[in-house]
N, C-alpha and C positions, 0 to 999 in steps of 0.2 A: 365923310360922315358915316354912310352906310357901312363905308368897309373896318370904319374903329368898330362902331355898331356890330358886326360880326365877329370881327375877333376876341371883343368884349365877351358877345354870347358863347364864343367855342371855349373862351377859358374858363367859365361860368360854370360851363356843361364838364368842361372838366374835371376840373376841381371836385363838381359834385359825387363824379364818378369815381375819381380814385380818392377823395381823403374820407370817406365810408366803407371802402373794401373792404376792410379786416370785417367789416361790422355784415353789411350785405354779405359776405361772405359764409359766415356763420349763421344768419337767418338764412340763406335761400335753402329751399327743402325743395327737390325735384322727383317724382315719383314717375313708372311707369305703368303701361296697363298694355296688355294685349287685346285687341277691343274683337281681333276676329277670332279666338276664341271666344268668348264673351256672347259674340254674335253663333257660333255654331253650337251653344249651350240654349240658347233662349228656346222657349218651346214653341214656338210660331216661325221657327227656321223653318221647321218639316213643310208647314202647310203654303210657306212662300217659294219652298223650294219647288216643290210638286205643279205649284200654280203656273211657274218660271220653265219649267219643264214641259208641259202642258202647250203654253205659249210657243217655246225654241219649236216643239214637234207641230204645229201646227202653221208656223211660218217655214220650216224645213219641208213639208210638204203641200206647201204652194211652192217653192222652190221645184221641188222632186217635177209638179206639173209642167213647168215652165219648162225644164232642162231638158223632158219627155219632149212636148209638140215641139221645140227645134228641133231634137233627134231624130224627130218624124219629118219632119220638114227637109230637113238636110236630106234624109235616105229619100223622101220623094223627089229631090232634084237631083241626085246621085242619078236615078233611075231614068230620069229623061234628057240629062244636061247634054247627051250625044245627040238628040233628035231635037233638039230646041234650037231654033234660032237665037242670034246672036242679042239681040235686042231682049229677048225673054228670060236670055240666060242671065244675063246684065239687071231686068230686072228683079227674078228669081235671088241673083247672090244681095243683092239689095237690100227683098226683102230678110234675109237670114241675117244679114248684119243685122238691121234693124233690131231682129228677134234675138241677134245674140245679146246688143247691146241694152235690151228692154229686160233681159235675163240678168247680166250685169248690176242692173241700175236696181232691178227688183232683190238681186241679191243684197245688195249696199243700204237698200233701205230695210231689209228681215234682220240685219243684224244693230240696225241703229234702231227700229223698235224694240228687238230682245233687249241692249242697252237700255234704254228710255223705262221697260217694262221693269227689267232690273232695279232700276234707283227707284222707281215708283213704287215699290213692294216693299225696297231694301230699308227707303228712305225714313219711315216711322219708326223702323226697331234700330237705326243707326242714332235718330234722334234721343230715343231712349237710353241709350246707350250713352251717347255725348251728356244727356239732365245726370246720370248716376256719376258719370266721372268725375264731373263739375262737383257733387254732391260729395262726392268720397273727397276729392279733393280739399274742398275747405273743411269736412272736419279735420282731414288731416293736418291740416296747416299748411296743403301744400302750395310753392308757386306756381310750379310747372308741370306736366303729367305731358311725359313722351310717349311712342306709340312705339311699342317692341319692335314692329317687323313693320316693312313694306307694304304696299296694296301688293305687291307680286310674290310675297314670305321674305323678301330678305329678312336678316337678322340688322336692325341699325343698333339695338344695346348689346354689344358684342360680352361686356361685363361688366358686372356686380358683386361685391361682394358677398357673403352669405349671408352678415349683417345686415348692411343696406339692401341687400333684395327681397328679407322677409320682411322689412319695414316697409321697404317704398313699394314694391310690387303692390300694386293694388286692384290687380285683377281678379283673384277672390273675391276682395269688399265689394267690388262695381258687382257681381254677381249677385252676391246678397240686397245688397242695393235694388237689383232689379226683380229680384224672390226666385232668384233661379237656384 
């Protein structure tokens, strides 16, 4: 019973899917936006970047401290690890692991706060950014709005034509949109 139940539903679903193509076809309207230009336009980039700056330099130099007393630490057992017994040199490299790995773990966390700090700052003018799209989008009629590039720059819309990219590009309007 279940599995007529399924096949029932998959021919259903198909049906619905190809004997509208021609029709879906012609309405779907797909536009694109670049949203990181968009984002390196807005005027409150500068002051989040500075802020984010501000931050990386002051977690990079609690780092700088850290990286210092092991260097000091290390040169101070360098200097006696010939007159030390056995048992102090033992516990001496002990503690240097400790402090390497306390420099480690300290680095691990200055870059997942930078992170964290990042999305926290980024995270309001990214929203703004997604309400305009959405906005340009339906007046446009569109269905879909892809994203030009990558978080890393690739390119994913390799091409458009001149027609379709001054229509569908939509990264101007999201600007205007946002009064930029």
């Amino acid at each position: 019973m279940l599995k007529k139940f399924s096949i029932g539903l998959g021919l259903l679903f198909t049906l619905l899917l190809t004997g509208n193509s021609s029709v879906q076809a012609q309405e779907l309207k797909i536009g694109f936006v670049n949203p990181q230009a968009v984002l390196n336009r807005m005027p409150e980039m500068k002051a989040v970047q500075q802020r984010l700056k501000n931050f990386a330099d002051r977690k990079s130099l609690e780092i700088e401290q850290k990286e210092l007393e092991l260097q000091n630490a290390v040169n101070v057992y360098e200097q006696k690890k010939d007159v030390i017994s056995a048992a102090a040199k033992a516990t001496e490299e002990e503690k240097l692991q400790q402090m390497s790995n306390d420099l480690n773990e300290a680095t691990r966390t200055a870059q997942e706060e930078i992170q964290n700090k990042r999305n926290e700052l980024l995270g309001p003018l990214q929203n703004q950014i997604g309400a305009a799209i959405s906005a340009v989008a339906e007046q446009k009629g569109l269905a879909y709005v892809l994203n030009t590039t990558t978080s890393s720059g690739d390119i994913i819309i390799l091409y458009a034509s001149q027609e379709y990219g001054s229509q569908y590009n939509i990264t101007d309007a999201v600007m205007v949109e946002l009064g930029i």
